[in-house]
C-alpha positions in Angstrom: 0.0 0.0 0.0 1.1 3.5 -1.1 0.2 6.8 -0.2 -0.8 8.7 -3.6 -1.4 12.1 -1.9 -2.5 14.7 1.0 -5.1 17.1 1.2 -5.1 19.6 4.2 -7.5 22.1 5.0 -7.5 24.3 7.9 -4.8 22.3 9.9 -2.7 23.8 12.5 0.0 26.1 10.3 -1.7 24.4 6.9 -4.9 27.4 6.0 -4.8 25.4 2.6 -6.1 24.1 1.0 -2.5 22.0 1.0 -2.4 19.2 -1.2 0.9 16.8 -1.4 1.4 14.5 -4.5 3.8 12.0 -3.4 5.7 9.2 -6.0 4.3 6.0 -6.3 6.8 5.2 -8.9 8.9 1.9 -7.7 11.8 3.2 -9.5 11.6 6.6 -7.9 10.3 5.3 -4.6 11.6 8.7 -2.2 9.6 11.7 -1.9 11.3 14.8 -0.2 10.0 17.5 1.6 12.0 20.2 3.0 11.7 22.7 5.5 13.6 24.4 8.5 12.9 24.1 11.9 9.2 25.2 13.1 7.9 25.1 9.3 5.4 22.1 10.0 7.4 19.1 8.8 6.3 17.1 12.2 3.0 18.4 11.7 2.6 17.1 8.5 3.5 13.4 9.9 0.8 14.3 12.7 -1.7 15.5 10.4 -1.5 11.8 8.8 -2.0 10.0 11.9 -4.7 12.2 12.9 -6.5 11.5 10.1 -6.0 7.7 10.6 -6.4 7.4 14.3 -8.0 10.5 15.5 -4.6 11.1 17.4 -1.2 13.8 16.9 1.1 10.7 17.3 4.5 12.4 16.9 3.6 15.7 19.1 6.7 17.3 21.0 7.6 19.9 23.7 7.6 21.9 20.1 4.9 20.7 17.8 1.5 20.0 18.4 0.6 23.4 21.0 -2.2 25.1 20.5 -5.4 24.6 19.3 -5.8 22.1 16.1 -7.3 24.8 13.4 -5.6 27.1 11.9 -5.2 30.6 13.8 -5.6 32.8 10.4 -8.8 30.6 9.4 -9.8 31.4 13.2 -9.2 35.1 12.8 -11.0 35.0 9.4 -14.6 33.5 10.9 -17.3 35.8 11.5 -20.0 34.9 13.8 -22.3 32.2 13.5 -20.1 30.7 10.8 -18.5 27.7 10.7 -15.3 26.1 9.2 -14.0 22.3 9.0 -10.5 21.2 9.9 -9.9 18.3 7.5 -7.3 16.0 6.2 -7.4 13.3 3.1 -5.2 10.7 2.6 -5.5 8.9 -0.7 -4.0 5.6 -0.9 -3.1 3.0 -3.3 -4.0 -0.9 -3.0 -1.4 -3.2 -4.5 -4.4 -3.5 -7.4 -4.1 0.2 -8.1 -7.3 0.9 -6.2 -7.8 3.9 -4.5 -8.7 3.9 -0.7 -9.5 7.5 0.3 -9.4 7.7 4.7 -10.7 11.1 5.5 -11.3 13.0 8.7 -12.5 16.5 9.4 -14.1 18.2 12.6 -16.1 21.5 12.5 -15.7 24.7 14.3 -18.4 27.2 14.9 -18.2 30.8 16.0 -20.7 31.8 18.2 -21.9 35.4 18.4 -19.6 36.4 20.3 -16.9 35.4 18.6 -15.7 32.5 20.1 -14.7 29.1 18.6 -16.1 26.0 19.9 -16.1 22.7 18.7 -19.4 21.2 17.4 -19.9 17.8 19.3 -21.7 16.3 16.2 -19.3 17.3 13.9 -16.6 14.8 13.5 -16.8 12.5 10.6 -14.2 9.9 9.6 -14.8 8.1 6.7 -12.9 5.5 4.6 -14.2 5.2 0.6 -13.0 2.1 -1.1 -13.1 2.3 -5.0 -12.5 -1.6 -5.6 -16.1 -1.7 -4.1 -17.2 1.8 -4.8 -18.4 2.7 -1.5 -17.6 4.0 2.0 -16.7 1.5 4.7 -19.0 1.0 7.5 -16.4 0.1 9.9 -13.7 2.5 8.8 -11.6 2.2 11.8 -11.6 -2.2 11.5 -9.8 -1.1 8.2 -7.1 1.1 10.1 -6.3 -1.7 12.8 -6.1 -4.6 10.1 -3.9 -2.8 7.6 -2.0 -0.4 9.8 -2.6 -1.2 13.8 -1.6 2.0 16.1 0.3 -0.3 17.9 3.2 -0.6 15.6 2.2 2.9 13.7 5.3 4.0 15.2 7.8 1.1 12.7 6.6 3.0 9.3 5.8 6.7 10.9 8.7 7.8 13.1 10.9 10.8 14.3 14.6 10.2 13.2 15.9 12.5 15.8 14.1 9.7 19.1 15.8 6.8 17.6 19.0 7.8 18.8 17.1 6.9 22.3 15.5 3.8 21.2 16.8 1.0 23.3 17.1 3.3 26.2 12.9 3.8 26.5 11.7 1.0 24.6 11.5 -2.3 26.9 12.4 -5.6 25.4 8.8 -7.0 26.1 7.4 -4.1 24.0 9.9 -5.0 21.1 8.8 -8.7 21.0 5.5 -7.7 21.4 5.4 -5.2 18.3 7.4 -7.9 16.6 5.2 -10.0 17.0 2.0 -7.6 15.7 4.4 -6.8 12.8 5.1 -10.2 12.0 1.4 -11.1 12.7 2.7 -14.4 14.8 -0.5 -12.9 17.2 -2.9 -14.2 14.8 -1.3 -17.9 15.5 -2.2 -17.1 19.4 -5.9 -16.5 17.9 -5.8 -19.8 15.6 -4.8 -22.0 19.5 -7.5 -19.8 21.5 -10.1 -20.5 18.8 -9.0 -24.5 18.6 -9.0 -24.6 22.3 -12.3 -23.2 22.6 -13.8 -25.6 20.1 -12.3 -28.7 21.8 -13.7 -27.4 25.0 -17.2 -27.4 23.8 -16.7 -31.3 22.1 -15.8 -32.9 24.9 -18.6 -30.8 27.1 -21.2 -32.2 24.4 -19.2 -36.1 24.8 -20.0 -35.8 28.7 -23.8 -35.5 27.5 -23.8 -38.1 25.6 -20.6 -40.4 26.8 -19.4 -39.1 30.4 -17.2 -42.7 30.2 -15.4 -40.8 27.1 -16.3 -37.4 28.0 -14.3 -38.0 31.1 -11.3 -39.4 29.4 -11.0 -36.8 26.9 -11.2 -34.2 29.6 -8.4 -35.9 31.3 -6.2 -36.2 28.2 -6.9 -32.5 27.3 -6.3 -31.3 30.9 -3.3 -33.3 30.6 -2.3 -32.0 27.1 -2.8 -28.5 28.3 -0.7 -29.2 31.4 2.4 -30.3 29.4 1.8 -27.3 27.0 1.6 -24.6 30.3 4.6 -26.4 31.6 6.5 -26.8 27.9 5.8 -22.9 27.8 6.9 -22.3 31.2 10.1 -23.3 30.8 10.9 -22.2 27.5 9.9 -18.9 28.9 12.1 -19.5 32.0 14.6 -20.5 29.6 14.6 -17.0 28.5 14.1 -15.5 30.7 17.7 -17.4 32.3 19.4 -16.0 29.1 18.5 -12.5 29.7 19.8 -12.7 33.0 23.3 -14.5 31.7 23.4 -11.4 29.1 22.6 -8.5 31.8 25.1 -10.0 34.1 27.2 -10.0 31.7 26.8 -6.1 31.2 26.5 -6.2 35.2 30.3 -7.6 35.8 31.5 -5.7 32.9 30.0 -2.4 33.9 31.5 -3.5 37.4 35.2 -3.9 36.2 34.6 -0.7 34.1 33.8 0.9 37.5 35.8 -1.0 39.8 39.0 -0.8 37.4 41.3 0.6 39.6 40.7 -2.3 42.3 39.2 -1.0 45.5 40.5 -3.8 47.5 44.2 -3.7 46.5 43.8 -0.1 46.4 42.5 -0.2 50.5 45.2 -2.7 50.6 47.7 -0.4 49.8 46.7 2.5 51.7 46.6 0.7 54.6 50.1 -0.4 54.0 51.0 2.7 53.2 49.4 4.3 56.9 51.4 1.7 58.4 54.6 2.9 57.0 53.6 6.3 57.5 53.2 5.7 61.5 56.5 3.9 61.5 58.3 6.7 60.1 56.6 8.9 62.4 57.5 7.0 65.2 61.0 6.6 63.7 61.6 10.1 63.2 60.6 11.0 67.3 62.6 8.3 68.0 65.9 9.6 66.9 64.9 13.0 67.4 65.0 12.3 71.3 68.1 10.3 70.5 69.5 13.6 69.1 68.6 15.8 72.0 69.9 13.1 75.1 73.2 13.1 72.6 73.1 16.6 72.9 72.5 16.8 76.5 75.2 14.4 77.2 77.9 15.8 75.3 76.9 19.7 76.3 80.4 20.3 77.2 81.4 20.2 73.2 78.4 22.2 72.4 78.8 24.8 74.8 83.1 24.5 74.7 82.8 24.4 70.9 84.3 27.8 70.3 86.9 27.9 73.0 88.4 24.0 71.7 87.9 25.6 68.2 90.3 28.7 69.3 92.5 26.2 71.9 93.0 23.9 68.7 94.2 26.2 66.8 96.6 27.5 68.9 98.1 24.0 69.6 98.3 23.5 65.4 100.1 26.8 65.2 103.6 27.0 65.5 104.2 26.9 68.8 107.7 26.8 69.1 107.7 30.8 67.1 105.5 31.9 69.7 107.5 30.9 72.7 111.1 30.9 71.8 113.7 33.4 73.1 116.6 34.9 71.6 118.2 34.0 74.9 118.2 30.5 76.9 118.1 30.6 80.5 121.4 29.1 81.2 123.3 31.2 78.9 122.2 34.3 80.7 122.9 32.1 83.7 126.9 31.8 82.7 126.7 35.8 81.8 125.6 36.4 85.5 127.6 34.2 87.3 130.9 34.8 84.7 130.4 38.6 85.3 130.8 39.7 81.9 129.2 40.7 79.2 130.2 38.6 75.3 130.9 42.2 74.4 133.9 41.8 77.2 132.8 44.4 79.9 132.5 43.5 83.4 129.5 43.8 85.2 128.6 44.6 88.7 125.9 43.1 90.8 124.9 47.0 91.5 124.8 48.0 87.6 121.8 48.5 85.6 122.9 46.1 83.1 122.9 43.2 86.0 119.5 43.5 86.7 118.5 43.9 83.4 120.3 40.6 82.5 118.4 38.9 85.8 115.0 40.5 84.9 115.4 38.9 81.1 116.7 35.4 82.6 113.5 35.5 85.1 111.2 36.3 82.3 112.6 33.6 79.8 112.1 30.4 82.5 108.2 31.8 83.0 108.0 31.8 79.3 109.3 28.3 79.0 107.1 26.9 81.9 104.2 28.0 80.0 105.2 26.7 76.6 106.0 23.2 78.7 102.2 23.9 79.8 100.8 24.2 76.2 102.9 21.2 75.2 101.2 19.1 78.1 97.6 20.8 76.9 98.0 20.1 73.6 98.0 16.1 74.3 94.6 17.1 76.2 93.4 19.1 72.8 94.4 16.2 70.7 92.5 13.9 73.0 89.7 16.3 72.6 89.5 16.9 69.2 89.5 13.1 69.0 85.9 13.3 70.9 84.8 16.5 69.0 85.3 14.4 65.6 83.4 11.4 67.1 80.8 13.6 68.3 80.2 15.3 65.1 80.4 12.0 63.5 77.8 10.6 65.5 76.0 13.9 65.4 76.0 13.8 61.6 75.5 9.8 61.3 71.8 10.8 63.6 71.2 13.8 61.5 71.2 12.0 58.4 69.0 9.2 59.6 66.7 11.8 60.4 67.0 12.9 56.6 66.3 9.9 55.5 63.1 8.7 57.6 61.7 12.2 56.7 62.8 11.9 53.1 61.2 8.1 53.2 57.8 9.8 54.7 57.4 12.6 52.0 57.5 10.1 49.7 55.2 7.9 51.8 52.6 10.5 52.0 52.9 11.4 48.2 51.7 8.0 48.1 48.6 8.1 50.0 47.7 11.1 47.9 47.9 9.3 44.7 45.9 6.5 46.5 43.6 9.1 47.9 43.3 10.5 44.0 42.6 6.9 42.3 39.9 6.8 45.4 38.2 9.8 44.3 38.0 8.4 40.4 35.8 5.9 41.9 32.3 5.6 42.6 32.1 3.3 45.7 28.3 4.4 45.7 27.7 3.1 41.9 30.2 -0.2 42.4 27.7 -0.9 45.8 24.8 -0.4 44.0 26.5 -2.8 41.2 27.3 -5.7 43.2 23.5 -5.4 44.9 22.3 -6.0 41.4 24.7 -8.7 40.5 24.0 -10.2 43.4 20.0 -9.9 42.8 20.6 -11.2 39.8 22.1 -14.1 40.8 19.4 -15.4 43.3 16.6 -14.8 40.8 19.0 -17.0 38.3 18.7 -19.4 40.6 15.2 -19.1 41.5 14.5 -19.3 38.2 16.7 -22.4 37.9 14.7 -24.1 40.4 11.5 -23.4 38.7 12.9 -24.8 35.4 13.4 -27.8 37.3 10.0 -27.9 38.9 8.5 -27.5 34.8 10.6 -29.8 33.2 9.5 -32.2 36.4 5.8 -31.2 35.6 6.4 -31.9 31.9 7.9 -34.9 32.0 4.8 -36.1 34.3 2.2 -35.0 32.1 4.1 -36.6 29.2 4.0 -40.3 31.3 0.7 -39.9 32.1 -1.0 -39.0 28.6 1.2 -42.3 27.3 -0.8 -44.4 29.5 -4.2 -42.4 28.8 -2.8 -42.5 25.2 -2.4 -46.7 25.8 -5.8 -46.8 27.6 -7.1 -45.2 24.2 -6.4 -48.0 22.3 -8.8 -50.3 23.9 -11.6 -48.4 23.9 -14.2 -49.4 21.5 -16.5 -46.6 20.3 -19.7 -47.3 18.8 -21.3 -44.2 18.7 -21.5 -42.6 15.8 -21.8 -38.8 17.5 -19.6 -40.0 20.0 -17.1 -40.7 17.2 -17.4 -37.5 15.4 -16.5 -35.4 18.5 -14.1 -37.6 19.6 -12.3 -37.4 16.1 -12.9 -33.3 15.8 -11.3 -33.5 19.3 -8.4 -35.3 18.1 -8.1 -32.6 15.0 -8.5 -29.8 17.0 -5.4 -31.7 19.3 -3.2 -32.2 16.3 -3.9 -28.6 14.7 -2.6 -27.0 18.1 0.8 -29.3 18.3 1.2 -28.0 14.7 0.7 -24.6 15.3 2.6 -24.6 18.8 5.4 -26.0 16.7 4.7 -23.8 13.5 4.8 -21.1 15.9 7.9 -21.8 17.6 9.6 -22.2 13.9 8.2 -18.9 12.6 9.9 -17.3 15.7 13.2 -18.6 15.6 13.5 -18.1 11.8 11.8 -13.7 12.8 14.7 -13.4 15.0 17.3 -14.7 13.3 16.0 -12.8 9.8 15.8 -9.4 11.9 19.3 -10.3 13.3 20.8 -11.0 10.0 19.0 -8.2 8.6 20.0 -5.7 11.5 23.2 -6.8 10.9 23.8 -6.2 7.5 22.2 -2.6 7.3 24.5 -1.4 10.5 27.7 -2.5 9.2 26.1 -0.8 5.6 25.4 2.8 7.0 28.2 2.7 10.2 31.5 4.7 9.2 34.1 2.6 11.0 34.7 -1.3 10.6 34.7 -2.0 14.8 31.6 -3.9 14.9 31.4 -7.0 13.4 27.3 -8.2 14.2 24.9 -7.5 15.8 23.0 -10.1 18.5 19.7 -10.3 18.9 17.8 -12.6 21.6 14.8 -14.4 21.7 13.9 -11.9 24.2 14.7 -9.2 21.5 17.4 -8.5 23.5 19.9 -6.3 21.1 23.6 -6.5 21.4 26.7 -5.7 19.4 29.3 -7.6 18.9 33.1 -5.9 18.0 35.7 -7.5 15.9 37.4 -8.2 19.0 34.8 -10.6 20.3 33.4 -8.3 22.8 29.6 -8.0 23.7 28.1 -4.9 24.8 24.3 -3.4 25.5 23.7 -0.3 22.7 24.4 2.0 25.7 28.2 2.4 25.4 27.9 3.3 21.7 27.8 7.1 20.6 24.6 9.1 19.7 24.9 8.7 16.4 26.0 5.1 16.4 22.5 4.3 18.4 20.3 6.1 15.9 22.0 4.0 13.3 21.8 1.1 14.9 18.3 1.7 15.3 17.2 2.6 11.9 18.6 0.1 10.8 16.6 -2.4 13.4 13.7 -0.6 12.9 14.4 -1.4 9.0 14.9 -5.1 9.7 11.0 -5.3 11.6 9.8 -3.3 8.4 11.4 -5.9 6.5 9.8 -8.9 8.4 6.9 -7.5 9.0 3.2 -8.4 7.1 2.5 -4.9 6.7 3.3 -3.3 3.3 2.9 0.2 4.1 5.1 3.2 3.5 7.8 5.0 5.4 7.6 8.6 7.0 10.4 9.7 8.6 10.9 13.1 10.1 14.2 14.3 10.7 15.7 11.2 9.6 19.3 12.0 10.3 19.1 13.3 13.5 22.3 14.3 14.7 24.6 12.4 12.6 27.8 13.5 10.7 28.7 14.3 7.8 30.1 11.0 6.6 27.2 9.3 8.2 24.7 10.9 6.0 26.8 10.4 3.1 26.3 6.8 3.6 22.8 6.8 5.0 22.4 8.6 1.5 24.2 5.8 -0.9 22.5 2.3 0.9 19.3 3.9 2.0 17.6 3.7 -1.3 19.1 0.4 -1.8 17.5 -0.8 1.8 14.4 0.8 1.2 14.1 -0.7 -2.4 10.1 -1.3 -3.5 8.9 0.7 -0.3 7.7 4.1 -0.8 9.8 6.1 1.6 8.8 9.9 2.7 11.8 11.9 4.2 10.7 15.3 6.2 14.0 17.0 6.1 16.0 19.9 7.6 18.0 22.1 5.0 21.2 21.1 7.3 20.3 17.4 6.6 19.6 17.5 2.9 22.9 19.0 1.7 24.2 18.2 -1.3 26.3 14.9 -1.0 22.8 13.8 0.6 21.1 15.1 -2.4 23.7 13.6 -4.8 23.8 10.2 -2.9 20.0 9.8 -3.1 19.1 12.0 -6.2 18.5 8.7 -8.4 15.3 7.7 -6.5 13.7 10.5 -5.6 10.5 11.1 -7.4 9.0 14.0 -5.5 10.9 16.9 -4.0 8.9 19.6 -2.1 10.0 22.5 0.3 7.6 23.9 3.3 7.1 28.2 2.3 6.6 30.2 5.5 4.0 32.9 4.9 3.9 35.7 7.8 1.4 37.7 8.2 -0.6 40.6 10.7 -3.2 37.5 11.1 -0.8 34.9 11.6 1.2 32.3 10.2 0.6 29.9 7.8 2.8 27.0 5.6 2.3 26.1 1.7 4.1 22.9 0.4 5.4 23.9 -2.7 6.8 21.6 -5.7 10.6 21.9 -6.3 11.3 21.1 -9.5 14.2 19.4 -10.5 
């Protein structure tokens, strides 16, 4: 199903009448229409799904304010007359049939001037020109061919895929996967059969209760191994998704938890150990220092006299107390009586005394240089102790140096270890192991409950083989008897079949929309890192890297997730039972350059047979997008913004090419 065209009238920024041809040629499958922020691209993609649902699907914190009609058409209404917001969509059956869908409410303006909606004047019609005539039950015609429930796979805003697998829930995925795939209709075919096989055996109790009895304990028993198959193919699942979060759990975990919190304690507490030993250390030898000190006060105190005594007794010493004259030869001059020079000399002369006065002098002098010979063994004996003292001084000095160089580097250390602390978030690695642990236990819950199902399927299997023996000997002679018995048995064999046509159709969904996936992402992604991407029966999406590694969508960049899910979205599309066309509004979101580029190039290829609608910004459709995607596009519009003193108001006009 296409869409051929648009007709607007009186919608939001659209005064119209707007009308939209769009390109139902297969070759040309893209239609583009243009416009800049706040011109009414959204609102064209809500002015669609109003008319088919009644509702503004894609409204935003931007779009979608305000009343419905348009504010010029408002201004323009005089009292007492009225005016109709309406949309058309004309569509095109894979016979080339037209179906037109069209919706309108009226507005009245009352005498004063205000606009109210009439309650009897909303109309939704669908015209169907295979039978020439409007539907009676318009809206059974929207839920078969295009169900609100996965409106959002074929009519979608670029710009929220990027947040996909962040708000949409696995369950939600399967479940649309399901509607797009129509497996539901399977889950109708088993409720219908089991219904029917409920009313044959209650009519084989009226007429057999021997039989009717027997069948109701075969069926009870069929439907218990069924409930219990079930149940643990759904715990089986349900086991896998925890193996796959936990996964993510641990990884997020050693992602958190990289620096090692317990060798990192490990070593701080090492590290405050060694800290309080040098400590200790260094007070230690400290007091050491000062009793030294104490002790040996003398060569503290003494230091500057020894220091002048020593270097008196290493000066010549011998210069400083020699005399010209010895005491004995002034001796033989005073008791000879004469002078060398020859002359006599009294005992009363001047010269005498002299002489005695200079021989007196020269004997002190010689006692005291005998004196400073004596103390200068005493100085040598001290200046031996000085040297040891300031050896032992130093050698305690420099252990002091090094216990406080030791600690510096001690307590740079703990800093580092205090830094590599603060990098982590002991709140977030807490909360981490709680859910791993959580995990866990409910693994193993559900464990246990496998067990119990596979114990309560195996019974029921044992116990319908001896019904199933039992059967054999009974003899039925009935013939209505036999007829419901044997519509019974149908109805028993048609639900193994579907159960198991069912489980078949599933696997072979999920692995198309995993190979599918796969192949688009790798198409449109920029960089060769990834090499699949995983998807669980639980639609459970993961990529894989080329290094083997397996992580959630979450680590990967904003515009890696929109790709990724465009191009899962794509896969559904492609799997799905619904031929309809794509809308997409804003379709590259935020991505780069060389993103677009290729979005641009395989796109068209993807998307090849499907009528695909792009609402673009001019930023988005630049011109390697143009030139990438030029060969299929059919259409090419731009949104005009009129102002005006009564408001504003949006044409789509034809570009041409």
């Amino acid at each position: 199903m296409r869409i051929e065209s648009i007709k607007i009238e009186n919608y939001r920024q659209y005064k119209g009448p707007v009308e939209i041809e769009f390109s139902v040629d297969e070759d040309k499958n893209f239609t583009i229409i243009q416009g800049t922020n706040g011109a009414g691209k959204t609102n064209l993609l809500n002015s669609i799904t109003w008319c088919f649902y009644g509702k503004e699907l894609h409204k935003s914190q931007t779009t979608g304010k305000g009343p419905i009609y348009n504010l010029i058409t408002k201004n323009q209404t005089k009292p007492n007359e009225n005016f109709d917001v309406k949309v058309e969509v004309t569509l095109v059956d894979e016979y080339d049939f037209r179906i037109i869908c069209t919706r309108s409410l009226n507005f009245r303006c009352d005498s004063k001037g205000e606009i109210f909606q009439d309650p009897h004047g909303s109309n939704f019609q669908i015209y169907q020109e295979m039978q020439d005539e409007n539907l009676t039950r318009p809206e059974l015609f929207v839920n078969n061919n295009l169900p609100i429930d996965i409106e959002g796979y074929f009519f979608f805003d670029g710009e929220k895929l990027e947040d996909y697998f962040d708000v949409t829930s696995k369950n939600s995925i399967k479940d649309s996967v399901y509607q797009l795939s129509q497996l539901h209709l399977l889950d109708s075919a088993l409720s219908n059969l089991e219904m029917r096989r409920k009313e044959y055996v209650r009519d084989l109790n009226k007429l057999d209760k021997n039989t009717g009895k027997f069948l109701t304990d075969r069926n009870n028993l069929e439907s218990k191994m069924r409930v219990s198959l079930k149940k643990r193919n759904k715990i089986d699942s349900e086991i896998e998704t925890l193996n796959t979060e936990l996964i993510e759990l641990k990884k997020e975990l050693r992602q958190a938890d990289n620096k090692d919190v317990s060798m990192l304690e490990r070593e701080r507490t090492r590290l405050q150990k060694d800290e309080q030993r040098l400590i200790k250390n260094i007070d230690k030898t400290k007091e050491k220092k000062e009793k030294f000190l104490v002790k040996n006060v003398s060569f503290v105190l003494g230091f500057p006299a020894l220091k002048y005594g020593s270097e008196i007794c290493d000066s010549d010493n011998e210069e400083l107390f020699n005399s010209l004259y010895s005491p004995e030869f002034l001796e033989h001059i005073l008791n000879k009586k004469q002078c060398i020079c020859g002359c006599d000399l009294s005992e009363n002369d001047d010269a005498y005394h002299h002489l005695e006065h200079l021989m007196e002098s020269v004997s002190n002098l010689n006692n005291v240089f005998d004196k400073v010979k004596d103390s200068s063994r005493e100085f040598n004996t001290l200046l031996i102790e000085l040297e040891d003292f300031k050896r032992n001084l130093n050698s305690i000095n420099e252990d002091i140096s090094i216990y406080e160089e030791d600690l510096m580097e001690v307590r740079e250390d703990l800093k580092f270890n205090q830094y590599n602390f603060e990098g982590i978030d002991k709140s977030k690695i807490k909360k981490l192991n709680e859910e791993i642990l959580e995990k866990e236990e409910l693994k193993s819950t559900k464990i246990s409950e496998r067990t119990k199902a596979d114990i309560d399927y195996k019974d029921a299997i044992s116990k319908l083989e001896r019904l199933e023996r039992m059967e054999r000997d009974i003899k039925i002679r009935d013939k209505k008897v036999l007829l419901l018995n044997n519509k019974n048995a149908f109805c028993t064999r048609a639900i193994k079949q579907i159960e198991k046509l069912k489980g078949n159709l599933s696997e072979n969904i999920r692995s198309q929309v995993e190979d599918l996936t796969t192949s688009q992402f790798k198409k449109l992604m920029w960089k060769d890192n990834f090499e699949e991407v995983l998807v669980s029966r639980n639609y459970d999406v993961k990529v894989k890297d080329v290094v083997g590694e397996i992580s959630s969508p979450g680590i990967l960049s904003a515009g890696e997730k929109l790709v990724l899910a465009l191009s899962f979205v794509s896969a559904l599309n492609n799997i799905s039972g619904f031929y309809l066309p794509f809308i997409i509004d804003t379709p590259m979101g935020r991505l780069g350059s060389e993103m677009k580029n290729n979005i641009s190039k395989t796109l068209p290829e993807y998307m090849e047979g499907r009528q695909v609608t792009l609402l673009v910004t001019d930023e988005e459709y630049n011109e390697n997008f143009k030139h990438g995607i030029a060969p299929k596009v059919g259409k090419e519009y731009y949104i005009k913004v009129n102002e005006s003193k009564e408001g504003t108001h949006s044409e789509v006009v034809l570009n041409d090419r």
